[in-house]
Steps between C-alpha positions, in 0.01 A plus 500: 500500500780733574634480160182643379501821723857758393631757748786776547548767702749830443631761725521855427555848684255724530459906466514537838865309485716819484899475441514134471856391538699409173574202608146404538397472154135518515271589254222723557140525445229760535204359781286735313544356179472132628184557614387661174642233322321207718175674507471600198127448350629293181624174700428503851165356567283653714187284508406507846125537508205228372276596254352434176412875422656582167512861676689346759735327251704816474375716738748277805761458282670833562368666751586176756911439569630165367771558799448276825701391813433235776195753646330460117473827287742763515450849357731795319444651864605197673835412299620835493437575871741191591717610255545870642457367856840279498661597162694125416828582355485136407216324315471132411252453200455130346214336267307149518404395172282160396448301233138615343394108508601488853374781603181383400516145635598670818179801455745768592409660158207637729674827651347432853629179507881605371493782761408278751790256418745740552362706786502127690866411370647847589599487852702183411629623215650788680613272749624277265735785336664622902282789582265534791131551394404754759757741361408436118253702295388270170276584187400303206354551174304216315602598074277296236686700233667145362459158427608421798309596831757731750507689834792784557582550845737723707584563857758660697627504869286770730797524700833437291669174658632312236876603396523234219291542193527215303271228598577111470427278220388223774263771631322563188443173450334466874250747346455317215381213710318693703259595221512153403382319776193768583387392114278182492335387161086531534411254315094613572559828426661424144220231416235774568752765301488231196105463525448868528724572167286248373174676566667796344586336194157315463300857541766590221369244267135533595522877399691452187772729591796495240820448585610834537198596717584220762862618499411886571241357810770254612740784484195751686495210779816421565638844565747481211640807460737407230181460287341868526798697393498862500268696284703835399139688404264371729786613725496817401135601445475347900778829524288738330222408669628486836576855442135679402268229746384671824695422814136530710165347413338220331781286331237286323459454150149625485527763733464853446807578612680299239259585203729749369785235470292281356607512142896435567389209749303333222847521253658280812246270483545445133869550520480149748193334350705554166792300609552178320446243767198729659313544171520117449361431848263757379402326146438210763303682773272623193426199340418343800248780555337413159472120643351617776242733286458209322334249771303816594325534191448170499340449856298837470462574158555743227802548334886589579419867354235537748566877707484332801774258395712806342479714822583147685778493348619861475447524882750200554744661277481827661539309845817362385600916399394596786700252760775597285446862559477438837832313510738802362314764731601241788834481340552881478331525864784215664783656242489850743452319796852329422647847401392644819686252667819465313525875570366455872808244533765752349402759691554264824835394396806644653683703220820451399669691230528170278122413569394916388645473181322169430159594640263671231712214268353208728186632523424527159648192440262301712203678435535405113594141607150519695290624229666300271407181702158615532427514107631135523277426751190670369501267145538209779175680694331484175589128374394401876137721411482323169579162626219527759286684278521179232409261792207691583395484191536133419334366800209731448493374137483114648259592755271624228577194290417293781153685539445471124553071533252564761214626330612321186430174749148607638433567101579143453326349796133711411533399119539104632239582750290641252507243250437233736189681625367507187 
């Protein structure tokens, strides 16, 4: 099992290291920048809430932290509080990285259950390596940016004690074990994973989905960021629009308040319903309406041109706009929450002259990483809609088919009925 689970683990001197000795040799890093570079929207995952609301899909995403520690969550607040409180001049930062298929056999692919493997293993690990665990302060960060599942950590002494650096090969390899041995293979768990992929792959076939369409829903319910890469003009019309919507009021899509917007939110919506893999799911999602329009007419009467049927059908569509409209005023509405708090946390920070000449840099930079991730995530927001939207649809077209056996049934049985009478 160990072979299937790679670690390392690097030392480096931090900013608040000043005059390190020649004879030292250490290279630096920025604690700033680490964090930015752990956090950052486009690998770590950050799916810490449960729910099936495709508003909800991207809504957590970047306003939660994907940081944690042994007490769960941490915050910007949080890390850079500890940081400023003791200010390491050493930092130890190492990764865990699994094999995808073992991550799966093992369900750690689910981020509470990979957090919670290495909050338990911690304490030993930092035993493991010669440093006492009351005087340690540890983070990790769960990345699903590559094939293979990862967690970055780093930690550093609260009170400097050790005088040696490098840490030995024999200890790494306690750690090793020590992740090893916590990790038992559930074989329940992956028999129910198999049947549920199953179920998922048999609603595939009963819709009729394509190929492509199952990949884009796969790719919506998996979280797979690779898939939704970024989308340089929904990107920036989410800019432009950020910039003219009220910051008070209604931020709905039928409100009021957002009726003179209304026109550059629609060229969103078509921007994202336009996309190749949406519009297919859309081709699908519309003729499954006109399946389901069909078994109406045919249980009720009249014919597919019907008004009724027409407004039935233009009212789904427009829910589907709608939802969608709804989705980038969320996205604009959680986008400035961010920015309020990327600039709460430089304010906070203590000031150096290095950090000054970075900070309008950093913040910019981070803020387009976060509305960049949100386009991503609103096309996932919308396959999710679309995918549940299509399901809707078919089991309210078998339902109808089921009523139309029905009463094709009771025909039957009064013709026989009749006939014998007679």
């Amino acid at each position: 099992m160990a072979s299937e689970i790679f670690f390392n683990l690097q030392y480096r001197a931090t900013e608040y290291y000043k005059n390190i000795p020649s004879n030292q040799n250490l290279q630096q890093v920025n604690t700033t920048d680490m964090y930015e570079y752990y956090e950052r929207d486009e690998a770590c995952d950050k799916t810490i809430c449960d729910t099936e609301d495709a508003f909800d899909y991207y809504n957590y995403r970047i306003g939660s932290t994907g940081g944690f520690n042994d007490k769960g969550t941490v915050t910007r607040e949080d890390y850079f509080k500890k940081m400023k409180q003791y200010k390491p001049k050493i930092i130890y930062r190492g990764v865990f990285s699994f094999h995808d298929d073992f991550a799966v056999e093992q369900d750690i692919k689910d981020p509470n259950k990979m957090r919670d493997l290495i909050k338990k293993t911690m304490k030993k690990n930092i035993i493991a390596m010669g440093f006492e665990p009351d005087n340690v302060e540890w983070f990790a960060f769960y990345h699903t940016n590559t094939s293979q599942p990862h967690v970055h950590f780093h930690f550093y002494e609260k009170i400097p004690k050790k005088k040696k650096y490098i840490i030995s090969e024999n200890r790494l390899t306690k750690v090793k074990s020590n992740v090893a041995r916590l990790m038992k293979l559930n074989t329940e768990l992956y028999t129910d994973r198999e049947e549920l992929k199953n179920r998922i792959f048999n609603k595939f076939n009963d819709l009729g989905l394509s190929t492509s369409s199952q990949g884009f829903i796969l790719a919506t319910e998996n979280n797979n960021k690779d898939y939704f890469k970024e989308n340089r003009l929904i990107t920036s019309k989410l800019k432009d629009l950020e910039k003219i919507i009220p910051k008070t009021g209604s931020l709905k899509f039928n409100s009021a308040n957002i009726a003179p917007y209304k026109k550059q939110i629609e060229e969103i919506i078509e921007l994202v319903k336009n996309r190749s893999d949406v519009r297919l799911l859309m081709d699908e999602f519309e003729n499954q309406l006109d399946k389901e329009m069909e078994a109406y007419t045919i249980l009720y009467g009249g014919s597919k041109e019907d008004d009724m049927k027409l407004k039935f059908r233009e009212k789904r569509m427009n829910t589907i706009d709608s939802r969608l409209g709804n989705m980038i005023l969320s996205t604009i509405k959680n986008y400035r929450k961010d920015v309020e708090t990327y600039e709460q946390m430089f304010e906070d920070l203590e000031e150096g002259d290095q950090f000054r000449k970075y900070r309008t840099q950093r913040l910019k930079g981070i803020s387009n990483r976060n509305i960049r991730q949100r386009a991503s995530n609103l096309i996932a927001g919308m396959g999710k809609e679309l995918s549940s939207s299509l399901e809707q649809s078919h089991f309210s077209e078998l339902k109808m088919k089921a009523m139309i056996d029905s009463v094709q049934r009771r025909a039957q049985q009064e013709g026989y009925r009749s006939q014998h009478v007679q």
